[in-house]
N, C-alpha and C positions, 0 to 999 in steps of 0.2 A: 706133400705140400711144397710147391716152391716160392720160397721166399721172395725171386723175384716179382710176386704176381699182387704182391700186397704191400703197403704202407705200416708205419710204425707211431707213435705219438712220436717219436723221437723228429718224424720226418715231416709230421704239421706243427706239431707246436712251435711257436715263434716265426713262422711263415706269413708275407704280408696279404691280407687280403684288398680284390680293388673289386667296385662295387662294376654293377654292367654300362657303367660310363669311359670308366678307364682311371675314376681316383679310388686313391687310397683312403682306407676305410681305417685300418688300426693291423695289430699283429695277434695271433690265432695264440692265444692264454690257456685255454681251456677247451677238452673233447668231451662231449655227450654223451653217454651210453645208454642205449635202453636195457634197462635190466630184464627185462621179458626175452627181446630176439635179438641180444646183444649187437645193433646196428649201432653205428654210430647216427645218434638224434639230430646234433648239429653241435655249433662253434662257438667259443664264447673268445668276441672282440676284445684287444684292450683298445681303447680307443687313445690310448694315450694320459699323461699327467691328470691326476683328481677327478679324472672321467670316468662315469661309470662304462663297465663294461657291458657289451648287449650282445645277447646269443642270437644266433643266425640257423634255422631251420636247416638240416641236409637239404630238402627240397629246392634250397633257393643258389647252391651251389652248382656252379654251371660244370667246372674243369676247376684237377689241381694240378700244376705244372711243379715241376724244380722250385721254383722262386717264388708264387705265390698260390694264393688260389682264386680264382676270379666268379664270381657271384653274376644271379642272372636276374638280378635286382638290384635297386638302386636304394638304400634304406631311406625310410620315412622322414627318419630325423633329419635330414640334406635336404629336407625341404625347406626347414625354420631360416628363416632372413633372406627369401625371394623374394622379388619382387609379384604381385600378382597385378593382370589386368583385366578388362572385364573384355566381353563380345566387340567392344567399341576401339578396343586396344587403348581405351582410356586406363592410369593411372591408379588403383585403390589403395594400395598400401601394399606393406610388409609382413609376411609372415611371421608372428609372435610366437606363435607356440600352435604346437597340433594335437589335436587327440584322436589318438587312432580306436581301432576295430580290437576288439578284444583278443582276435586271433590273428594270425601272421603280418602281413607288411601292408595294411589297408588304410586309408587315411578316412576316418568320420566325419571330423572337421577339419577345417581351415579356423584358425581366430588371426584376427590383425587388430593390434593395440592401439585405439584413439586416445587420446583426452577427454572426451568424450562419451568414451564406454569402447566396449570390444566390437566388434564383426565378427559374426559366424557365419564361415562358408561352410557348408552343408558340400559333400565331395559329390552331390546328384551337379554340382553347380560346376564344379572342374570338367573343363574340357581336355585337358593335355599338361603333363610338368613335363619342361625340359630344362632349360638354363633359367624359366620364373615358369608361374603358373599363367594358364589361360585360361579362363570362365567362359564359358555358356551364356551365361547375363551380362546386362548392362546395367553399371555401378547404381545405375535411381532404383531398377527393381530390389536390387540386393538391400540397398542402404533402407528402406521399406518398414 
């Protein structure tokens, strides 16, 4: 076996992760192991102060260099406080909170907090997230 050929915890743990944007995500707390075919499963974030920390599938990890490891996804939760607009590149609001897919990094809904009551975007409704969300619809079908 040569040891150059492999990694240690010693050599992820505390390593930053950045997600497939180019920011910083938290530093690598915790490794995965599957106790079946002893892989490693995936990583667990600290995302920083009082923040819970969120494990990251191996799957979604692109490359681990020296200094970080860099992910080939953008986590879900970085979507909360977009802005979203509709087909019209009209105005709808803010991202409040999201509820994802039971399994890996899929987004179910969209909600945006009124006064009013919430909005549920339904993700059949998301055309594209980059720096906000872009819809499919225009805000009268939506708002409906």
């Amino acid at each position: 076996m040569n040891k150059n050929n492999y990694l240690t915890s010693d050599d992820i743990l505390g390593r930053e992760v950045i997600d497939s944007n180019g920011s910083f995500i938290g530093v690598i707390e915790t490794l995965y192991i599957d106790k079946k075919n002893l892989r490693i499963a995936g990583i667990g974030v600290d995302k920083g102060f009082l923040r819970r920390e969120i494990v990251i599938g191996s799957r979604y990890i692109e490359k681990i260099t020296p200094h970080a490891v860099f992910l080939n996804i953008r986590p879900a939760y970085k979507i909360k406080g977009m802005v979203i607009y509709d087909s019209k590149g009209s105005k709808v609001g803010n991202v409040s909170s999201i509820e994802m897919a039971k399994r890996g990094n899929k987004v179910k809904n969209l909600i945006i907090s009124k006064l009013t009551g919430n909005i549920i975007i339904s993700s059949d409704y998301i055309n594209k997230i980059e720096k906000s969300v872009f819809l499919n619809i225009c805000k009268e079908k939506l708002i409906k």
